[in-house]
N, C-alpha and C positions, 0 to 999 in steps of 0.2 A: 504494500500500500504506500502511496504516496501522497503529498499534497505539497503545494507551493509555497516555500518561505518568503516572504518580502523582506529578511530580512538577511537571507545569504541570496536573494535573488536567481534559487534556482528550486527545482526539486529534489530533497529530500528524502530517505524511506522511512516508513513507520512500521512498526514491527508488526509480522503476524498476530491476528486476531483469531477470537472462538469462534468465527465464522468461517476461515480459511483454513481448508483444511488439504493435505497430499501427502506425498510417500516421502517427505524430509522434514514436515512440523510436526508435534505431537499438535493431538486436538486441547484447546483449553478452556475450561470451563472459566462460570460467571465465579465458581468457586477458589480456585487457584489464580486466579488476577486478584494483583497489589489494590489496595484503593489508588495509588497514585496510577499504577499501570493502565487502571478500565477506565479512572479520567481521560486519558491521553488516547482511549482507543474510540473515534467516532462509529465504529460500527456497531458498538456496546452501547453507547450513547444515542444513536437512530435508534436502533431495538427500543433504548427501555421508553423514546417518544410514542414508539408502536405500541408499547404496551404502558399505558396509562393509570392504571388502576381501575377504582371504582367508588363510586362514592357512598363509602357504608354507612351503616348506623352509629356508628364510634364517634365517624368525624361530625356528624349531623347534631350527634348530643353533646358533643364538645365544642362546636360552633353553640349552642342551644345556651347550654349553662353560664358557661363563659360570659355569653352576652349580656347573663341576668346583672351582668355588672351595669351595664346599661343601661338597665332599669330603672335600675336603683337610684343614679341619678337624673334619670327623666323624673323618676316619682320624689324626688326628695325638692327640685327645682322645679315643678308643678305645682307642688302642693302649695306652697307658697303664696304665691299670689290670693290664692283662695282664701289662706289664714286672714292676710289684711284685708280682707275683706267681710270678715266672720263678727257679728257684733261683740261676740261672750272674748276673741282674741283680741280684740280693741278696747273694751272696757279694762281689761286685763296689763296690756303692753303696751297703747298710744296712752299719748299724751292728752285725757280732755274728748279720747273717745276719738281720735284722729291721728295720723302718725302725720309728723313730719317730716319732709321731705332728706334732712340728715338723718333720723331716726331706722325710716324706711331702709334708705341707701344701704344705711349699716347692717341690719337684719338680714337684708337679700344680700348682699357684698361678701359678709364672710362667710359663708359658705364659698367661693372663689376662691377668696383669701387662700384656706384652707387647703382648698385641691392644687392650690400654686405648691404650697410647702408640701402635700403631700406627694406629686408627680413626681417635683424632685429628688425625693430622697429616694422613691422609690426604686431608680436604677439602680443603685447599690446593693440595695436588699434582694431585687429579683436576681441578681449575680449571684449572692450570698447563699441567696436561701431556697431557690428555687423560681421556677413560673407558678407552679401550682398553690407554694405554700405562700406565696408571696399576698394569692388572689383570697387563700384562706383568710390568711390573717388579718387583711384590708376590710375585707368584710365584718368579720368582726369587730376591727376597730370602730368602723360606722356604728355599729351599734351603740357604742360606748358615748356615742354622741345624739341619739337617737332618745338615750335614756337622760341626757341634762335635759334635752329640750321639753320632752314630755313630762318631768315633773317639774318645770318650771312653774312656779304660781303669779307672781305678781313684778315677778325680775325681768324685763325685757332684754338684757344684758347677759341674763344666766339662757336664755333662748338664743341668741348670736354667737355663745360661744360654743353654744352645744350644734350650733350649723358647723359652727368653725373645724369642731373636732370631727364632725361629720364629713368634713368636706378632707379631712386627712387620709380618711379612708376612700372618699369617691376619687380624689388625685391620683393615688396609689394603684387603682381598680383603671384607670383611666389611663396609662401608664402600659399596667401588667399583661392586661387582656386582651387589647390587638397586638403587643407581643408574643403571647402564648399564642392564640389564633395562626396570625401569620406564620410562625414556625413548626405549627403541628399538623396543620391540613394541607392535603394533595393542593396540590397548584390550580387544577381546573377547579378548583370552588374555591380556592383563600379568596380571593377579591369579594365576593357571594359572603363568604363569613364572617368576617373583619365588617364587612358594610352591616351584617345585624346585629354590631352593635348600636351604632345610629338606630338603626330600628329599633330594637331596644327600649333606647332611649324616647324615642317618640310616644310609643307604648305607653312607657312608665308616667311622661305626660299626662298624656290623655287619661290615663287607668284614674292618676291623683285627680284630674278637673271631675272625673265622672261621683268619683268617692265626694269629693268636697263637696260638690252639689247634693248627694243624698244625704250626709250629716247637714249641714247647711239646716236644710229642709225641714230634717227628724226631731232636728236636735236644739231647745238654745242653753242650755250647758256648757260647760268645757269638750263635752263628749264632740260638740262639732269640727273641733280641732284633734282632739286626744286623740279619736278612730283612727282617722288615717294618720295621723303622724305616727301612733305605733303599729302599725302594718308595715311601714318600712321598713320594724326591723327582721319580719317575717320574711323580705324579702331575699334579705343580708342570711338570715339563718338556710337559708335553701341553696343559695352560693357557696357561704364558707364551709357546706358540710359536704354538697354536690360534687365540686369542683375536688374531690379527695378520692372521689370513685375514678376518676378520669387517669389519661397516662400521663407523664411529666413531657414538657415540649423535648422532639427527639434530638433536637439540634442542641437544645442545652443540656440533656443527657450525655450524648455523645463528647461535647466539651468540657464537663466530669469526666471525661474517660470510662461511662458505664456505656461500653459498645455493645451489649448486648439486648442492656432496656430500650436502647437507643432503637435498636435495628427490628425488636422487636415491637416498637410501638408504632414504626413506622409502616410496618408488613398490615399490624392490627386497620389502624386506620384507613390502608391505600386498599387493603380489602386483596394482599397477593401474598403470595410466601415472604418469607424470610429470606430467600434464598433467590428470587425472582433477578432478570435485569433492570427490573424498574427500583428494586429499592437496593442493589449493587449500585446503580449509577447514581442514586442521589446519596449514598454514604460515601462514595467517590467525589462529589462534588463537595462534601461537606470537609472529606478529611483534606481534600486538595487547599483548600481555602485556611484550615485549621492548620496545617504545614505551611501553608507560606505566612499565614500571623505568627507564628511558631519562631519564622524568622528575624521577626523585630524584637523579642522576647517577650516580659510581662506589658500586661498590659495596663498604662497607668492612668489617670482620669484625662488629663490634659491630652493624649495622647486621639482624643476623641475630636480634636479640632486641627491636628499637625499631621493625622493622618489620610494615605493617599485621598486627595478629591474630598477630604472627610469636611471641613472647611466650607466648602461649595454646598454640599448636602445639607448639615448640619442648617445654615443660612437658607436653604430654599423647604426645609420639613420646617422651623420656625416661622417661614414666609404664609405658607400652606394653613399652618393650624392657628395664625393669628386672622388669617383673612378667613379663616370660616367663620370667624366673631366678626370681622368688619364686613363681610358679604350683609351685615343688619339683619338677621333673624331675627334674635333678642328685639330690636326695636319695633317691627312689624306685630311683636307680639305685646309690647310695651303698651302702644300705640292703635291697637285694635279696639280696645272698649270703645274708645270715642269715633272711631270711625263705624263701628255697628251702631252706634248710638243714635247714627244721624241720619239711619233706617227705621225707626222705632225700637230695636233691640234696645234694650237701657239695662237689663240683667248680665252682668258681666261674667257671670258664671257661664250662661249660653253662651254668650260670646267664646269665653275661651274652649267650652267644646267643638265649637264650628271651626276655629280655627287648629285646635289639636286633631280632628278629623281627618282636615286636607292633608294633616303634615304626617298622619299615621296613612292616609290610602295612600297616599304619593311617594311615600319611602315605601312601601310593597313595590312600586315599580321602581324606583332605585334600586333593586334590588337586582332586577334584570337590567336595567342598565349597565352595571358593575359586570355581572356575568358577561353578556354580548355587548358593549360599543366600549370602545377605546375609553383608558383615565384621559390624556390628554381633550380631544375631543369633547367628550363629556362636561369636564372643568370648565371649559373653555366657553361651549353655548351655555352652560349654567351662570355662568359671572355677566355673559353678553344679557341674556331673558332677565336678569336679575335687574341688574344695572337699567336697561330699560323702563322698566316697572317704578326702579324707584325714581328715576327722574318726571315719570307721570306723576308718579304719588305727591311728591316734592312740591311741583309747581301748580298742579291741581287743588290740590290739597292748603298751596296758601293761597291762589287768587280765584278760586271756583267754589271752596264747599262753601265760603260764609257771602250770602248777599248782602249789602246793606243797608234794604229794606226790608227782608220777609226773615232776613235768620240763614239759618243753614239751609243748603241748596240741596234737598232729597235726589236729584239725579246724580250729582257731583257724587253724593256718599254710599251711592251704587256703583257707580264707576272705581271707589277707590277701595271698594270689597272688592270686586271682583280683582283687582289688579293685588288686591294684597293677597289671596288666594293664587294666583298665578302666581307669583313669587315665590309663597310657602311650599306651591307645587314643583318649584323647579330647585329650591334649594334640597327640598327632600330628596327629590333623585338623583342630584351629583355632588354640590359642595359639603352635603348632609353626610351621605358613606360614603363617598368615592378619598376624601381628607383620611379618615381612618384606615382605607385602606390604602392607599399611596406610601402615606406616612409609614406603616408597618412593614411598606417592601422596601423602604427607601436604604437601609445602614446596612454595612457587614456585621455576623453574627458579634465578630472582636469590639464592638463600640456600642452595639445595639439598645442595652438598656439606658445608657449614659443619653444615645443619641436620642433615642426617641423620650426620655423624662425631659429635654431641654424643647424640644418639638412639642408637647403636650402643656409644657407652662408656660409656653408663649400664648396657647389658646385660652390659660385658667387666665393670665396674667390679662389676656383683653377682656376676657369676661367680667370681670371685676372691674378694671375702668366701667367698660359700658355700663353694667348694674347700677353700677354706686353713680356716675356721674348723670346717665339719660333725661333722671327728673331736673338735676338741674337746668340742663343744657336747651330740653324743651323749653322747658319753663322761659327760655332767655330768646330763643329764638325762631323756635317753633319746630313747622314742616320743614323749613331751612335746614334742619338737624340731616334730613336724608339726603344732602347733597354729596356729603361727609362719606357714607356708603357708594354712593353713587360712583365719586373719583374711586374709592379703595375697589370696589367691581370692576373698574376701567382697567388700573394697576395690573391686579390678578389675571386678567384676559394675557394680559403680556406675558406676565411672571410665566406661566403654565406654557404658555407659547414658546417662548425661548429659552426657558431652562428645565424644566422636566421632559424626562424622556419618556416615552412609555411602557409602560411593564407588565401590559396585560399576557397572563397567559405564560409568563416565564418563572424561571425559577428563583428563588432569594438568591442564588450564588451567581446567576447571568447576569442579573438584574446589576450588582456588584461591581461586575467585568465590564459592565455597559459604560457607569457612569466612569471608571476608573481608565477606559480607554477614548473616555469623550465622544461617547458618540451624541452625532450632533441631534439634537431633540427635536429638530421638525422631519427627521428621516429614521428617528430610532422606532418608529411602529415594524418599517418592513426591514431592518435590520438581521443581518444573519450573521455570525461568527466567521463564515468566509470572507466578508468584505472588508476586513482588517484583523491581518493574522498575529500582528505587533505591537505589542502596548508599552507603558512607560516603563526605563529602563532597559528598552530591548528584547521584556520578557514573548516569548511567543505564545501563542493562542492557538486551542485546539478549533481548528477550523467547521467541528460542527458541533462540541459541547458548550462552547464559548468559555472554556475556563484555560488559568496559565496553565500551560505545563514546562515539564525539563524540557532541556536538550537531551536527554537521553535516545533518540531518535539517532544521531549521531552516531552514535556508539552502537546502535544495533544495525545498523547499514555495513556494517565488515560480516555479519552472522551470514547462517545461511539460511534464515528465515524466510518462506515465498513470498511475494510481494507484488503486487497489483495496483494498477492507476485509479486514483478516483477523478 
């Protein structure tokens, strides 16, 4: 076998394969190839594309549970709104039976706070201690916050911090869970899994507006609040205990050096032996990458921003998870009572189910969008339809809903539901999952947890401005506020344009080699490992695994091994 070096400028031989077989090779099995040898062999690597797996029940309920982290914070940042809304929680925690607008800020804010400190630390720990125990633990630490708030009686203070602690665990969970994901499921569905956690989250929304409104209704007690604020932690109990039945992610098994849970959990999942080419090739991809990090030796925190292209990435997964909070979600949802209000709706509880609605049907189709159309693509019409919308919103919204003879203009505030629904629909199917799941293929396994806790608090870190600042900034300026989204949608459209590549449908270790050999990202969709066989420093590139390999090639070209052109 041969293939074309660009970097001796000729052909090459590559050693016989378990494919090539005559009366001077012995035949070789998937079982007698090195991990580094079945890297380097593309005809081991076509096979194990042929044979793909399947998509079992393992990966299904571990995409499932996992996401319940998702949940957890839809339902805990849901619930919310509803509480200031609740009279028995305002008599209670406002000031005179009404919050103020620092009061508020503060209340909804640290929960943010919280998941800032919590995402961060988290890398560490999930290195430390595992993926699985990582997702345990976080979950029960929510709870521990779950229990200040609810015996809060007259403290509104002792309720903010019990968000706060709350929110150490939702960070953590935020963090651990599209890493576990992304590193445990077959390739043809990670994008698909990683994105339900976004669902998830939608869910957990919707699930708290529906609960708020029936205590709301049942209840004028404390009970209108207590319910559902402690069901959240029922939610937490079914994760930290769930997530324990499941395997540990194979790729951080494997970098323990437990190769056998490793190889074993991967067979479980992909639904084929132990023994197969398809989970031969992906332990080959895994050890190839784990020997060349091998090379720089330990790996130290900083090391997460000086290594290869890590710099580059690092800079566009913090671009990515801040611009899901400046795409204005949050504000559209801020910002909705008064726009239902100017149809008759005046019940804010309705209101926020109509809108938790579109945002849970339309993340079901997010869902298939992630599976079939391109990350790029996707991102890209989602920030364009986005940004559209709000520049209607914006300018409609300040010189058409108020006449200034009749009041509010009942056509105007038809027009800007409908458009605030289109929005929620399009945020739901791309910057909604399409962010978690990007984000989770973006880093090498060696930086991963470090990269992506820095990626995930950039998104807590804008959350919290927005929360805490919105009321004032309306307050100061109005619908003007949307124009502010508006530019960061325009931004984003670019960002995704010129620097992400696409990665649907590839492996975490291609994905890797893509960004590390610069492929250029308005042409990395139809990108094949033959169209640059030499990357930085020289290394070469297995022309259809896309990963480095040795020169060992060299040295097997004197054997007498049979050899054939591809």
């Amino acid at each position: 076998m041969k293939f074309f070096s660009r970097h001796s400028g000729k052909e090459e031989a590559v050693a016989g394969t378990a494919f090539e077989k005559d009366g001077t090779s012995p035949m070789e099995t998937p079982n007698t190839l090195t991990p580094n040898r079945l890297s380097e062999d593309p005809n081991v690597a076509a096979a194990s594309h042929a044979d793909e797996g399947k998509v079992t029940i393992i990966a299904v309920l571990l995409g499932a549970i996992a996401s319940v982290g998702g949940f957890i914070f839809g339902y805990e940042s849901g619930q919310i709104s509803g509480f200031l809304q609740m009279t028995n929680f305002k008599a209670r925690f406002a000031d005179n039976g009404e919050f103020d607008a620092a009061r508020q800020g503060t209340i909804v804010g640290l929960l943010s706070a919280g998941t800032l400190v919590g995402c961060l630390a988290s890398g560490w720990i999930c290195d430390k201690f595992g993926r699985r125990y990582t997702i345990s633990a976080s979950a029960f630490f929510y709870i521990i916050g779950v229990i200040i708030e609810i015996t809060s009686d007259t403290q509104w203070v002792q309720f903010a911090m019990g968000r706060f602690v709350a929110g150490l665990g939702i960070g953590a969970l935020s963090t651990s869970v599209p890493m576990y994901q992304s590193e445990s499921v077959p390739k043809k569905i990670r994008g698909t899994v990683v994105a339900s956690y976004q669902l998830l989250i939608t869910l957990g929304i919707w699930t708290a507006y529906m609960i708020n409104w029936g205590t709301k209704a049942a209840y004028k007690n404390s009970a209108q609040w207590r319910i559902p604020n402690g069901l959240s932690a029922l939610w937490a109990i079914l994760l930290g205990i769930g997530i324990l039945f499941l395997p540990e992610s194979p790729r951080y098994a494997y970098r323990m050096n437990r190769v056998d849970e490793a190889r074993k959990s991967m067979a479980r999942l992909n639904g084929v032996s132990e023994h197969s080419l398809l989970i031969e090739s992906e332990i080959a991809e895994i050890e190839a990458k784990l020997e060349e990090e091998k090379e720089g030796g330990d790996t130290r925190w900083y090391e997460a921003f000086t290594g290869e292209r890590m710099m580059y990435r690092i800079i566009l997964g913090m671009a990515l998870q801040a611009g899901q909070q400046l795409t204005g979600a949050n504000f559209f949802f801020y910002y909705g009572t008064t726009i239902f209000r100017s149809t008759g709706i005046s019940d804010s509880f309705i209101t926020s189910i109509i809108l938790g609605s579109v945002n849970v049907g339309a993340t079901f189709v997010g869902l298939w969008v992630v599976k079939n159309c391109g990350r790029r693509v996707s991102l890209m019409w989602g920030a364009a339809v986005m940004c559209g919308c709000f520049l209607i919103y914006t300018f409609l919204g300040h010189f058409g809903l108020h006449d200034p003879n009749s009041g509010i203009t009942q056509t105007s505030g038809y027009i800007l539901i409908a458009f605030t629904c289109v929005f929620i629909a399009a945020f739901a199917m791309t910057w909604g999952p399409l962010v978690w799941a990007v984000v989770g293929e973006l880093y090498p396994a060696r930086y991963r947890a470090t990269a992506m806790a820095l990626a995930t608090a950039s998104n807590w870190l804008l959350n919290f401005l927005i929360s805490f600042f919105t009321t004032f900034i309306t307050n100061a300026i109005d619908y003007y506020y949307g124009l502010v989204f508006a530019g960061s949608l325009f931004a984003l459209f670019w960002i995704v344009y010129f620097f992400m590549i696409e990665s649907k449908d590839r492996s975490l270790e291609e994905i890797d080699t893509m960004y590390i050999l610069k492929v250029a990202p308005r042409k990395s969709a139809k990108w094949t490992a033959g169209d640059q066989v030499i990357g930085s420093d020289n290394k070469e590139v297995n022309p259809t695994s896309g990963l480095f390999v040795q020169q060992e090639h060299q040295e097997r070209t004197a054997t007498n091994e049979p050899q054939s052109s591809v």
